[in-house]
NUFI-596148 format. One record per residue: residue in three letters; x, y, z of N, C-alpha, C in turn. Coordinates in steps of 0.02 Angstrom, whole numbers, plus 50000, padded with zeros to 5 digits. Each point is the difference from the previous one (the first is absolute). Layout:
! residues N
AlaXYZXYZXYZ...
! end
This chain:
! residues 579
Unk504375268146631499684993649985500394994150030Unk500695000449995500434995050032499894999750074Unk499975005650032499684999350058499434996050030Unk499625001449963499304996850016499814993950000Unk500624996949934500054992350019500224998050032Unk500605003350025500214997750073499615000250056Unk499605004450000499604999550061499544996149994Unk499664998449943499584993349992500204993350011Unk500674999149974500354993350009500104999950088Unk500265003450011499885000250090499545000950028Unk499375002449992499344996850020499874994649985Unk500304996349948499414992149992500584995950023Unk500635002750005500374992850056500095001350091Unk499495007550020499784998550070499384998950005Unk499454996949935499524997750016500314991749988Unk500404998449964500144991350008500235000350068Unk500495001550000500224999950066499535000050056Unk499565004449997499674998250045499344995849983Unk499834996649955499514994949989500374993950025Unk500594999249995500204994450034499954996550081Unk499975006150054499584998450039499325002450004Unk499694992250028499205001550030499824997850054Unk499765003850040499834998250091499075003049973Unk499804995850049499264997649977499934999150114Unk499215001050004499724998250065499224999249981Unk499784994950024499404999949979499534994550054Unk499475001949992499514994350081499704996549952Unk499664993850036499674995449957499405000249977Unk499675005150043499285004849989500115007250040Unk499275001949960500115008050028499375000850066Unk499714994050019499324999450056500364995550043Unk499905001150071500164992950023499374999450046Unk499804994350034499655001250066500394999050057Unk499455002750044500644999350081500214993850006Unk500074992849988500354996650012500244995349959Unk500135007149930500664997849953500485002950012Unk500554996249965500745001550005500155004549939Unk500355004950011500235003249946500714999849972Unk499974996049932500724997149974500285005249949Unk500555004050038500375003349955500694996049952Unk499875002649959500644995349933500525008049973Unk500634996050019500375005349974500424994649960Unk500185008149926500384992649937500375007349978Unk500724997650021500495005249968500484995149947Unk499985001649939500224998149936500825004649959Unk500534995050024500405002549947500325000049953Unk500035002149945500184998849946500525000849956Unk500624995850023500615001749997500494997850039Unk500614998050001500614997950033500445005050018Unk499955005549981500115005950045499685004350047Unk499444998050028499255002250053500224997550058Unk500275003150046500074997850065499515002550061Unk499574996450052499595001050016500455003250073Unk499975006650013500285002250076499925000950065Unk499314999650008499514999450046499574995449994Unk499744996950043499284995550018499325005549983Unk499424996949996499595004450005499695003450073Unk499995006949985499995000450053499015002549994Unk499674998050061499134999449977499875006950044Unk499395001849982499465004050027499985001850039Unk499515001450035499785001150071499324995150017Unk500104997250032499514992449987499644999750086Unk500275005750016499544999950079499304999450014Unk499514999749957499224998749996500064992249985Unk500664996250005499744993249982500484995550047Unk499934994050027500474997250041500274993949914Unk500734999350000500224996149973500154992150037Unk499654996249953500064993850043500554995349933Unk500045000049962500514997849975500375002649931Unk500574998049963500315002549959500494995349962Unk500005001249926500604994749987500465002249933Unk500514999549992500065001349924500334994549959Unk500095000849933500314993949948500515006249950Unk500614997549970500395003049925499814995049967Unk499705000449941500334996949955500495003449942Unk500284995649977500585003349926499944995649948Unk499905002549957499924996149928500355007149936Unk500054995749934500445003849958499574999049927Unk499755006049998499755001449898500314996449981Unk499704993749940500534997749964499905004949945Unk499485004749984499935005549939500715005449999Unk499795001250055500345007550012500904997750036Unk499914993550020500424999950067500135002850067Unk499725003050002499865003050065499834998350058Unk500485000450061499764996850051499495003050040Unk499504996650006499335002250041499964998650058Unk500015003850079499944999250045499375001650046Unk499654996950019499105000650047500134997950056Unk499965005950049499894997650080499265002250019Unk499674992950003499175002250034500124997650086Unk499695006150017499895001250082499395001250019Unk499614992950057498965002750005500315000750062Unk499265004450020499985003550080499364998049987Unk499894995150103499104999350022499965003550029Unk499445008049998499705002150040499374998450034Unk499805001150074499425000050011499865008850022Unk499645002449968499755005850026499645001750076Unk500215005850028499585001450063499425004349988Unk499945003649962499415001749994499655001049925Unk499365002750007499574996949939500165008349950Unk499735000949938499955005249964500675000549938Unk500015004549959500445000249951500815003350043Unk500594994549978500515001550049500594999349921Unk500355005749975500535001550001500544995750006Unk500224996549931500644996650019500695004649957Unk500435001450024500515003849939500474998449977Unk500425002449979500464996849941500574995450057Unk500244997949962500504994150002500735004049991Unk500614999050022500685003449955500414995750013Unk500574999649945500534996049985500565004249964Unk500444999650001500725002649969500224995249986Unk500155000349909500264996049960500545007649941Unk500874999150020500395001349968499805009350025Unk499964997750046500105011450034499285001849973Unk499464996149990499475004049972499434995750053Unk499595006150013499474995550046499195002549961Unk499784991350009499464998449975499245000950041Unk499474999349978499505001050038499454998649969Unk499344998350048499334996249972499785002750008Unk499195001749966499465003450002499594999350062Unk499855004650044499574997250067499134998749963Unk499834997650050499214997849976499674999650047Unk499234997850000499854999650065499674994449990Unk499894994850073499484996250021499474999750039Unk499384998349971499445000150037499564994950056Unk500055000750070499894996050014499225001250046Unk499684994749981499135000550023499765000950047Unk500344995350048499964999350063500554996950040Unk500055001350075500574997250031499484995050069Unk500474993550001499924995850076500265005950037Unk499535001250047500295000850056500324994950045Unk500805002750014500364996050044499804996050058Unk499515006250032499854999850072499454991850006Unk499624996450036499454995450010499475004150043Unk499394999149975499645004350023499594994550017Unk499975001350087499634996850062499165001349986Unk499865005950009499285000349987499795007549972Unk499605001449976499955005049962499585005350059Unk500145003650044499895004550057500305005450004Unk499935005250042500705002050016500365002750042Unk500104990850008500734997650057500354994749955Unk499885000549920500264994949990500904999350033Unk500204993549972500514997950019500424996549952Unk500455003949990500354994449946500634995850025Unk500394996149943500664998250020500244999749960Unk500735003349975500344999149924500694998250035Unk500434995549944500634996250011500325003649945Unk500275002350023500555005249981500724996849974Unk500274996549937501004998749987500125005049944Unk500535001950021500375004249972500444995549961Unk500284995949999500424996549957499614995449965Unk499655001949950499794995649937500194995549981Unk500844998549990500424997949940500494996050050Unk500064992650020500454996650021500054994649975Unk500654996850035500214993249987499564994450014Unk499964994449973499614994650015500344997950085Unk499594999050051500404999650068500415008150038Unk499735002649966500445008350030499275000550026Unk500175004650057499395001950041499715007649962Unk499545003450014499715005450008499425002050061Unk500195006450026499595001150062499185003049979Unk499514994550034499405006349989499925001250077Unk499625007549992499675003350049499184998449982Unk499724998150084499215002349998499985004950032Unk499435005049948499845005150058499144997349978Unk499625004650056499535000450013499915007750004Unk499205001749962499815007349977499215000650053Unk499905006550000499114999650031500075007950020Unk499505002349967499715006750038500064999550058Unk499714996050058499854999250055500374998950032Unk500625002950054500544997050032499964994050037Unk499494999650043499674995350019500004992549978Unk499794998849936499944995549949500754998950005Unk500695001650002500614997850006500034994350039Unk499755004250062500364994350056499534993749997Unk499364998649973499714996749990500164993249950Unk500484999749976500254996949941500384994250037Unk500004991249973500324997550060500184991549952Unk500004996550019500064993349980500375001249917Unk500415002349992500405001249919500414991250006Unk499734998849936500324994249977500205000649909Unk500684999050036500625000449937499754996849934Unk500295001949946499474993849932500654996849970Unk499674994050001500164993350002500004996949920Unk500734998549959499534997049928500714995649997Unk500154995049958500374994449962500585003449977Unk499965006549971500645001949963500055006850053Unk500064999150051500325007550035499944995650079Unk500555002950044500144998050061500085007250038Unk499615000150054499775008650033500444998450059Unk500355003950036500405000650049499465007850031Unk499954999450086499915004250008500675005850056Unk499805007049983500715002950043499455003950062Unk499545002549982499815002850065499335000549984Unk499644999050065499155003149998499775004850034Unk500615003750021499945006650037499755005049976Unk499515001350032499495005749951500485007750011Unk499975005749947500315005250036499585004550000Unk500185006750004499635007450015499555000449952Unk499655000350023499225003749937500265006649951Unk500034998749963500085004749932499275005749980Unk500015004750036499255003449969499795001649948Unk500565002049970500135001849931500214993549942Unk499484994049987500294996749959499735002049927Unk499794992249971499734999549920499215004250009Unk499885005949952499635002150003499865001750075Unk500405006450043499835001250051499734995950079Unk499974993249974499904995950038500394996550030Unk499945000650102500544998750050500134992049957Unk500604998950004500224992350007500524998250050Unk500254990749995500425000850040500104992049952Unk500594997850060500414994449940499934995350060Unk499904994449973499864994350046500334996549975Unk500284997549973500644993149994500335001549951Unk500674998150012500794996849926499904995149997Unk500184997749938500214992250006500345002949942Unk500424988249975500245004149931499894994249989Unk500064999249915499524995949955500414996049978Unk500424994349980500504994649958499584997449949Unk500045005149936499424996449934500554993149996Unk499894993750001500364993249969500034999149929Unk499525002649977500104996549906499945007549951Unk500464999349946500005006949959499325002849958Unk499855007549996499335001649955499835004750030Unk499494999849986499465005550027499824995050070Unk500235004050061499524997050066499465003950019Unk499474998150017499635004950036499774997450078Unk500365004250032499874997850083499405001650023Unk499614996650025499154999050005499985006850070Unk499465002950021499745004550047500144996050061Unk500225005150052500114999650062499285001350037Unk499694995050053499275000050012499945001550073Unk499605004749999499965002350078499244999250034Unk499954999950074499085002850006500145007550045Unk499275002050001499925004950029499344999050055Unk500424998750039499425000450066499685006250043Unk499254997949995499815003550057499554998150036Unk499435003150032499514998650061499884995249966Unk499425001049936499484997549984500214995349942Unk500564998349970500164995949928500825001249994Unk500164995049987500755000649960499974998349923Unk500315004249975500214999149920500465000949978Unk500064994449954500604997449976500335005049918Unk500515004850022500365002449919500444997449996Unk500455000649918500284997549954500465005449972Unk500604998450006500285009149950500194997349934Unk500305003849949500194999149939500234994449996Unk500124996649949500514997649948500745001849971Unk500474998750006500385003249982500504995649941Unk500135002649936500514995049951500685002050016Unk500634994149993500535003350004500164995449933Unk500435002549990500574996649932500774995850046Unk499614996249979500834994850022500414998349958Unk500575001650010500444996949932500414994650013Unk499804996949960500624992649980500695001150020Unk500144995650044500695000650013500484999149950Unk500485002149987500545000949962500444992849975Unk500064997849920500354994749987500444998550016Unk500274994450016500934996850023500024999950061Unk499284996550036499924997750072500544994450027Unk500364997750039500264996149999499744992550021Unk500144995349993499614993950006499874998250075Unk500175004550046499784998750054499575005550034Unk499735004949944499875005150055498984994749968Unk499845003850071499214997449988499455006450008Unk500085003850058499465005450003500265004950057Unk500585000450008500285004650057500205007949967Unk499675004950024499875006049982500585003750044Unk500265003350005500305005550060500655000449994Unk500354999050052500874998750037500014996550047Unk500224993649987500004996950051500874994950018Unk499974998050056500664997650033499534993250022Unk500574994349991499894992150033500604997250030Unk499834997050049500474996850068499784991750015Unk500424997150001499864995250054500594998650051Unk499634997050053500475000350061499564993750049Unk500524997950039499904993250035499715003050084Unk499165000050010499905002150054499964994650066Unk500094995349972500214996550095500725003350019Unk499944995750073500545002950058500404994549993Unk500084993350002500314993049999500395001149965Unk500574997249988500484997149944499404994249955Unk500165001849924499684997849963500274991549992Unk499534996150010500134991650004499674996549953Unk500304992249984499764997449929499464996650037Unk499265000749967499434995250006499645005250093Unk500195006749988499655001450069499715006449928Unk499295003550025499765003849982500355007749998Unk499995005049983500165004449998499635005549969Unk499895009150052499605002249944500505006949974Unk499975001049932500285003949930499555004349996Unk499955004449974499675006949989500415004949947Unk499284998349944500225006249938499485005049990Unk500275006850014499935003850008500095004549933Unk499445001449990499865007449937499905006950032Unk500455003349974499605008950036500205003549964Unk499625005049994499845006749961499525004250001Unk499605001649928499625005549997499984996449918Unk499144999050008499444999649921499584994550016Unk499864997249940499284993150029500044996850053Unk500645001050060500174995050031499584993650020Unk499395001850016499334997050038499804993249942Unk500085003549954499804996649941500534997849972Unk500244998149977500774997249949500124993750032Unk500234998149961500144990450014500614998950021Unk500024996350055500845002050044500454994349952Unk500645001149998500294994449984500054996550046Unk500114991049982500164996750057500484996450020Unk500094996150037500764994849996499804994049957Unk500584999249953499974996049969500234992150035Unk499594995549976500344995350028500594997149969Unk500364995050039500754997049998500074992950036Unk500094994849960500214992650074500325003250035Unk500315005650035500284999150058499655002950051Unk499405001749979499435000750078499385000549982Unk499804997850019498944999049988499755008550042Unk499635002549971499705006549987499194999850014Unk499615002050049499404998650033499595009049974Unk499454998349981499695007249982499915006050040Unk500305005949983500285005750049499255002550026Unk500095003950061499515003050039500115009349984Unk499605000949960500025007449984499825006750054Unk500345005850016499885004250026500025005449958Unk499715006550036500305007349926499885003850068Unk500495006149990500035004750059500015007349922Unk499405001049965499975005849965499565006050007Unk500325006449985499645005650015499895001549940Unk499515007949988499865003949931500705003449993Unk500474999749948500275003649991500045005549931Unk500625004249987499755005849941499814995649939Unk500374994249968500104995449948499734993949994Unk499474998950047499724992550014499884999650088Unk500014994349987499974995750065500765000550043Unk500145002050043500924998150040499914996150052Unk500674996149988499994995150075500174994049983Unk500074995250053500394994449963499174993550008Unk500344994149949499534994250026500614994350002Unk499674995450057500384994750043499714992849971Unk500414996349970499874993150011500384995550017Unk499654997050046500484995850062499834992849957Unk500644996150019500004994749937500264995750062Unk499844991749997500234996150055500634997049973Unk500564997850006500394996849944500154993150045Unk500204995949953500384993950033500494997949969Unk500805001150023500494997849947500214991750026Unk499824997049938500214994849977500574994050011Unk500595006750020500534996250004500635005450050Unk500474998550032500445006050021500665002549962Unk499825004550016500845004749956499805005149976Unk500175004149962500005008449956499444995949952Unk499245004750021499374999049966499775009549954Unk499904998549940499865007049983499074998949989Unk499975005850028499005001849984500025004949962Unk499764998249937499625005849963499525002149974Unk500035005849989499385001549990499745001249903Unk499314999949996499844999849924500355008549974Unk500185000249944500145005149968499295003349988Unk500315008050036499455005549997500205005649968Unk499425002849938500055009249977499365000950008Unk500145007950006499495005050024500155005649917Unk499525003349995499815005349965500185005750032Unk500525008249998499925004550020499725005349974Unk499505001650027499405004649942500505007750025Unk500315002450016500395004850011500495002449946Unk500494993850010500514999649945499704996449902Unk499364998150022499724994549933500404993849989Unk500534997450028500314993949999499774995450032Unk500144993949996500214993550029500314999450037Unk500144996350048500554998950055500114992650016Unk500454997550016500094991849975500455000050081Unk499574996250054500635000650077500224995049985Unk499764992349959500424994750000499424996250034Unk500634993650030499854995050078500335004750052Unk499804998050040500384999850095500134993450003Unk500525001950037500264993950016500264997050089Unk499744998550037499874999450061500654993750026Unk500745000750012500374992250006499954999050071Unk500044995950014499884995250092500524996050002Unk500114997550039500444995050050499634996150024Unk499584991649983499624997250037500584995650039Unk499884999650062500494995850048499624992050012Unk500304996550012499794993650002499754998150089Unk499494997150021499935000950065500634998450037Unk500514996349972500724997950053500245004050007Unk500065006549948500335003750016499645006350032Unk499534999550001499755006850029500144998350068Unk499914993550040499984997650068500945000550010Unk500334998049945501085000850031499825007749990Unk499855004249984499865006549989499785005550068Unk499954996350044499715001250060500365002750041Unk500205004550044500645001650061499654996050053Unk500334999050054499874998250064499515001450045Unk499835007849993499425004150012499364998449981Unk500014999049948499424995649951499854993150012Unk500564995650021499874996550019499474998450081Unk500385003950020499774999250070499515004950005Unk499845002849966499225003149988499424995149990Unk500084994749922499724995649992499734996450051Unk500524996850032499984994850044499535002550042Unk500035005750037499535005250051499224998649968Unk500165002449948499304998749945499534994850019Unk500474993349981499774995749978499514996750092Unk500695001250041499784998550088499355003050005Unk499805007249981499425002250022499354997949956Unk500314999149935499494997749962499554993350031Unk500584993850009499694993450030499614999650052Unk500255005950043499375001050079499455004949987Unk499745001349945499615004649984499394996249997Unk499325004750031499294997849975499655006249965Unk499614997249965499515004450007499765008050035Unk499974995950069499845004450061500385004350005Unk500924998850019500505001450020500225002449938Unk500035009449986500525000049935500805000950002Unk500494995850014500735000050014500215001949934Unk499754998849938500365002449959499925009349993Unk499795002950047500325007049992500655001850016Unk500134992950026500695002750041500354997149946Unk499924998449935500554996149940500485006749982Unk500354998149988500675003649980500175002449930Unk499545005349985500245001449921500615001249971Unk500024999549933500745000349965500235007450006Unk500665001850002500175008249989500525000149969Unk500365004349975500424998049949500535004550033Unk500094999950075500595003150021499964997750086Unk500744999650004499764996150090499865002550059Unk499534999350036499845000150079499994998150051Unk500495004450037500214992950051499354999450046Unk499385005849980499374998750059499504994450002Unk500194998849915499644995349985500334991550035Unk500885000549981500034996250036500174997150060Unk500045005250051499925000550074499074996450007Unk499685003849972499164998350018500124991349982Unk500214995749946500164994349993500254995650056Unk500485004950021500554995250048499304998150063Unk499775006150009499635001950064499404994050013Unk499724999849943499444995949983500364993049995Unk500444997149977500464994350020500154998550076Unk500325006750027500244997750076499264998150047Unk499385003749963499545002150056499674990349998Unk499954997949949499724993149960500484995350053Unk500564999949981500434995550046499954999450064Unk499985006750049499715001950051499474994850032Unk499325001549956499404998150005500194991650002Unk500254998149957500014992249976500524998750086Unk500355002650026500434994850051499425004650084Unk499615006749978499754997550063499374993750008Unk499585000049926499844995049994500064994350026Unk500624996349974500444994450001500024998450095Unk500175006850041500125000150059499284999450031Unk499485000649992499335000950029499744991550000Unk500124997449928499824994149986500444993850038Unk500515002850007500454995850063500024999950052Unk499635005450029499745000850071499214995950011Unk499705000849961499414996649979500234992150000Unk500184999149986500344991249987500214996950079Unk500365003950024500204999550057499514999150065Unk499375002449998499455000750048499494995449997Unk500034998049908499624994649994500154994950004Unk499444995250033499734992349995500544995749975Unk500444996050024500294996249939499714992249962Unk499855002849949499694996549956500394996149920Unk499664995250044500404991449944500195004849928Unk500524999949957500305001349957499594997549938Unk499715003249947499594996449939500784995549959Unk500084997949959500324995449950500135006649948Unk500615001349986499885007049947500024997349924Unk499774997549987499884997549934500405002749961Unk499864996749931500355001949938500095006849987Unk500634999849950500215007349989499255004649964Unk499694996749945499455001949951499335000550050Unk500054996150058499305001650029500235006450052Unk500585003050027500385004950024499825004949965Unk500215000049930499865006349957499165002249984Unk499854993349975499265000350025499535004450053Unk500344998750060499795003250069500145007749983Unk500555001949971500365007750030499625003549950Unk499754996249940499685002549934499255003650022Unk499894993950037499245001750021500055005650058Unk500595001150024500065005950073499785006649952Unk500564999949954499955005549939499615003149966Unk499614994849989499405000449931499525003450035Unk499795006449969499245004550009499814998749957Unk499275002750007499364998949948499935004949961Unk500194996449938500335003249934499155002549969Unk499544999550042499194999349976500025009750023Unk500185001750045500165007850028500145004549938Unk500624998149978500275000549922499555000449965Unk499804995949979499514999949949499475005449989Unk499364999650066499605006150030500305007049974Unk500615001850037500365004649979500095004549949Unk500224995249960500185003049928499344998649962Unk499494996649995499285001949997499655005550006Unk500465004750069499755005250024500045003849961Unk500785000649982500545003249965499945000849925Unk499624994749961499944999749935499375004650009Unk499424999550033499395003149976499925006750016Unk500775003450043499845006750019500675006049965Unk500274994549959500325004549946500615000150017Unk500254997650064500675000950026500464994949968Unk500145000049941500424998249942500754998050032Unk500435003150029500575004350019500084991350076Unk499505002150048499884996050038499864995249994Unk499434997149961500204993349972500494994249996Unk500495005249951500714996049973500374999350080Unk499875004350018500705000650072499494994050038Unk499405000050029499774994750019500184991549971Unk499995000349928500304994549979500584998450011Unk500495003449989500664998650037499774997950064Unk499785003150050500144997350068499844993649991Unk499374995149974499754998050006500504992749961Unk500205003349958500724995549974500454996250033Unk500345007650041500314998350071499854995850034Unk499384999250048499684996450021499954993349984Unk499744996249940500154994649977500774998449996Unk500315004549974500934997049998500254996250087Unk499875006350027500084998950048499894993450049Unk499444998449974499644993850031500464993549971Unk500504999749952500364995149989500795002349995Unk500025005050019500575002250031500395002449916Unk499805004049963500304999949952500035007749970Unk500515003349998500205008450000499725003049938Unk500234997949949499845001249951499384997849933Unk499815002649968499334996249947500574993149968Unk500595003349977500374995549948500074990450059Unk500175003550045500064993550052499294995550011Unk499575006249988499404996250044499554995249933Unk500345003249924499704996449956500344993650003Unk500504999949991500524993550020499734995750044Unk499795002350071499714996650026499274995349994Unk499445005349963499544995849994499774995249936Unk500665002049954500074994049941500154994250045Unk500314999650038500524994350050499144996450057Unk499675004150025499564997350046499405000549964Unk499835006349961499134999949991500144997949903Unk500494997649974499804998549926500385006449944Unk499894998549950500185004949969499455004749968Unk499504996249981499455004550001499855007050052Unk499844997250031500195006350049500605004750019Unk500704998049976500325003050014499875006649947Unk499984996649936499985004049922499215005350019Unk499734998450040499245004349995500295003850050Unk500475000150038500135003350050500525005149962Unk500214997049962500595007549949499675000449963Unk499315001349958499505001549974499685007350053Unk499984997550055499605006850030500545005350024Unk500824998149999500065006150026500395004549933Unk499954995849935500085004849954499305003049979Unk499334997450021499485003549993499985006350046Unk500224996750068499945006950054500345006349961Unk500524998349990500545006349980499735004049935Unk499704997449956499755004849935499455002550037Unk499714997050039499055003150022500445006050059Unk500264999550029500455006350040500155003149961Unk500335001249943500155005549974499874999749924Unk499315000049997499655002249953499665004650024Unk500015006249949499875006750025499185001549992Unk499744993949973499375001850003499664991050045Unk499695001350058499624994050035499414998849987Unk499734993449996499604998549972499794995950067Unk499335002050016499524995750054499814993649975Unk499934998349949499724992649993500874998849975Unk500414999849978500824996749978499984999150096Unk500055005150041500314999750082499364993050008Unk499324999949977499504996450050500414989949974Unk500225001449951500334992749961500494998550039Unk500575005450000500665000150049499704996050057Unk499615003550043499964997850087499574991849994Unk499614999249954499674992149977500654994849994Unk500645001249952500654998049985500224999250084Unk500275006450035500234998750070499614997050055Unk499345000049987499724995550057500214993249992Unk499854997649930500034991849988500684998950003Unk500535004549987500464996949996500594999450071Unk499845004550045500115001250071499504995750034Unk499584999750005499634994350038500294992549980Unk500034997649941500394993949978500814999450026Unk500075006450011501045000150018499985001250085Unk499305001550027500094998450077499814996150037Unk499554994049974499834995050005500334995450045
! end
């Protein structure tokens, strides 16, 4: 008899024991139609502060259904009856089913304390199924097209790849398939990777040849349920083209993860940022310059909001000219994007450029990533010193420069023969200098000798009165002066046929030209000068256009009507200064 209570008392404390856990699976109905979702609820309950849960659940066999999303919650709360701490982890699964009829879902398992648990399987009934495929016309040659992702379940801004294929009894009907246009909606951005059709498949869905006509991959933007709209194709032939449509497809996007940092905005992937100073010049105060910040990696790249340079009083910042050099890669988009930024520093000495603080999201690792600023420092030189900055070589390069520049037309291009900068010395370069010096001097004394022989043969004729020094200069001014109207024509030409580049170098000459005509080397001299003879008005409109010239040169983006204003500015104001 003593026995028997023992064995009773140990039956009813491995039935508490085991009433304390309960794992439960259950759907929200037992019918669905083909284009319901089927919501599984799992609720494992424990009851007790000694219940340790050892495993996750591990599910079914769920291959008759594609899972498009999933989520779970704990809560813990405590009997104030019993005291007992109560622990509930509910976990739903969205299925969409692939095909129609009564389908078999089975148990659930979990290990809690070396003992493993399990749910009752059941089944669900489903009525009917969408077919995936779009059905062109009801014949049979129909033609379908289904968009195929395998990755359901991403990040808000994480890519996923779909495939189109295209289906048809008829092999024929393949190659017939043509004008595919990508689908287009507000909360998803489509990248495409290839439209290379491949090998015909004979053996596809339901025995029917297919083949795959485009990748792309999809950037859902906002979290939820997305559903990326049908990829739309026609099908041409002799007598009619018609237009199909393939599936629909939902994905589950999930909310990016809390404790974003205050600078990140929508950058998905791994990415690296640079800036770097892309002119060739020594950087100078109040001359233009172009900077370039540079993003590269792999994820939204195409899409994501670049950081930019922040501004600073120590240089005025002109709106960057964007490039992107990106391919399809495994994780997104790869490759870098370029924005060329014009800068103008302010003042000379150690100038820092920086850039706005940028984070990115790594859907790899699930973190944050925080690069900071960049920080870009310069040396702006002051024009005095860039000119004492000069070797001898440079000098006498200039000078070469400047000689060929003043005898230059239009017609005649001498400035090919200008002397570019190099940043190491040549004596070929300056032998070709000397050469072009000796050959000039040459010219000027056989000249000199021709015109004295000439003098000698002629007539002698009464001597004019050589007048004043100012009516002298007068005379040699007018020997000098071409018709600055040539100029003009010119770069008329030049503005309306896109030659941007040519333009500017035409203006210079044309600069030259006027200096020249009052004998004056430099702009800084020649402004001096025409405060002194033509007013100050004009002098100030005259350093008005050549800090206009210099931003409209190297602004990375030209503008035909800003250039058609420019050359209106240089007519009136060159015709008034050659007067």
């Amino acid at each position: 008899m003593q026995h028997k209570l023992i064995y009773i008392l140990l039956t009813l404390a491995s039935v508490i024991t085991y009433g304390q856990v309960n794992l439960t699976l259950d759907a929200d109905k037992a019918e669905y139609g083909g284009k319901d979702i089927v919501n599984l609820t799992i609720v494992l309950e424990l009851n007790g502060s000694d219940l340790v849960q050892q495993t996750g659940f591990q599910l079914p066999d769920l291959s008759k259904f594609n899972i498009i999303g999933s989520g779970s919650v704990t809560n813990t709360v405590i009997d104030p009856a019993t005291n007992t701490l109560i622990t509930q982890k509910v976990s739903r699964i969205a299925l969409e089913p692939k095909k129609k009829g009564k389908i078999k879902i089975g148990s659930v398992l979990v290990t809690v304390n070396n003992r493993i648990y399990k749910t009752e399987p059941f089944d669900v009934n489903i009525r009917d199924i969408v077919d995936r495929r779009s059905l062109a016309a009801n014949t049979s040659n129909d033609v379908y097209l289904n968009m195929e992702i395998d990755d359901r379940e991403v990040y808000q801004d994480q890519p996923t790849v779909a495939v189109l294929r295209v289906y048809s009894r008829n092999m024929d009907n393949l190659r017939k398939v043509k004008n595919i246009h990508l689908p287009q909606q507000d909360n998803i951005n489509v990248h495409p990777i290839n439209f290379e059709k491949s090998e015909i498949d004979p053996s596809g869905y339901g025995n029917m040849p297919s083949q795959v006509l485009a990748m792309f991959m999809v950037f859902p933007n906002e979290a939820g349920y997305v559903e990326v709209p049908g990829v739309s194709a026609s099908v041409s032939s002799y007598s009619n083209k018609t237009k199909i449509v393939s599936n629909k497809v939902k994905i589950n996007v999930r909310k990016l993860p809390e404790g974003a940092p205050e600078c990140f905005k929508n950058a998905v992937g791994n990415f690296n940022v640079s800036v770097y100073n892309a002119s060739k010049e020594k950087p100078e105060a109040k001359k233009p310059l172009n900077v370039v910040l540079k993003v590269s990696g792999e994820g939204n790249l195409p899409d994501m909001e670049l950081p930019k340079i922040a501004a600073s009083p120590d240089y005025e910042v002109f709106a960057p000219k964007i490039t992107s050099k990106v391919t399809p890669g495994t994780a997104g988009m790869k490759g870098e994007v370029l924005a060329n930024y014009v800068i103008i520093p302010k003042k000379s000495g150690i100038i820092s450029i920086k850039t706005e603080q940028f984070a990115f999201f790594d859907p790899e690792n699930k973190e944050y990533v925080d690069l900071g600023q960049k920080t870009l420092d310069l040396n702006a030189f002051s024009h005095d010193q860039i000119l004492e900055a000069r070797s001898t070589v440079e000098k006498v390069n200039e000078y070469t420069n400047n000689l060929l520049e003043t005898v230059n037309t239009p017609v005649l291009k001498t400035t090919s023969f200008k002397v570019k900068e190099k940043s190491k010395f040549h004596w070929d370069i300056l032998l070709t200098n000397i050469a072009i010096l000796v050959s000039l001097f040459i010219a000027y004394l056989l000249f000199k000798n021709w015109q004295k022989k000439r003098t000698l043969v002629r007539e002698t004729i009464p001597s004019k009165p050589l007048g004043s020094v100012a009516e002298t200069e007068k005379e040699i001014r007018e020997l000098l002066k071409t018709d600055i109207n040539d100029y003009f024509g010119y770069l008329e030409n030049l503005k309306d046929n896109g030659e941007y580049e040519k333009f500017f170098t035409t203006l210079e000459e044309l600069d030259q030209e006027v200096r020249s005509q009052y004998f004056q080397a430099s702009a800084a001299e020649f402004k001096t000068f025409l405060e002194k003879h033509k007013g100050a008005s004009v002098a100030e409109e005259y350093n008005k256009l050549q800090q206009r010239v210099q931003m409209e040169k190297y602004n990375p983006v030209k503008s035909a009507d800003a250039l058609e204003e420019l050359l209106k500015t240089i007519v009136n104001l060159y015709s008034q200064i050659s007067k």
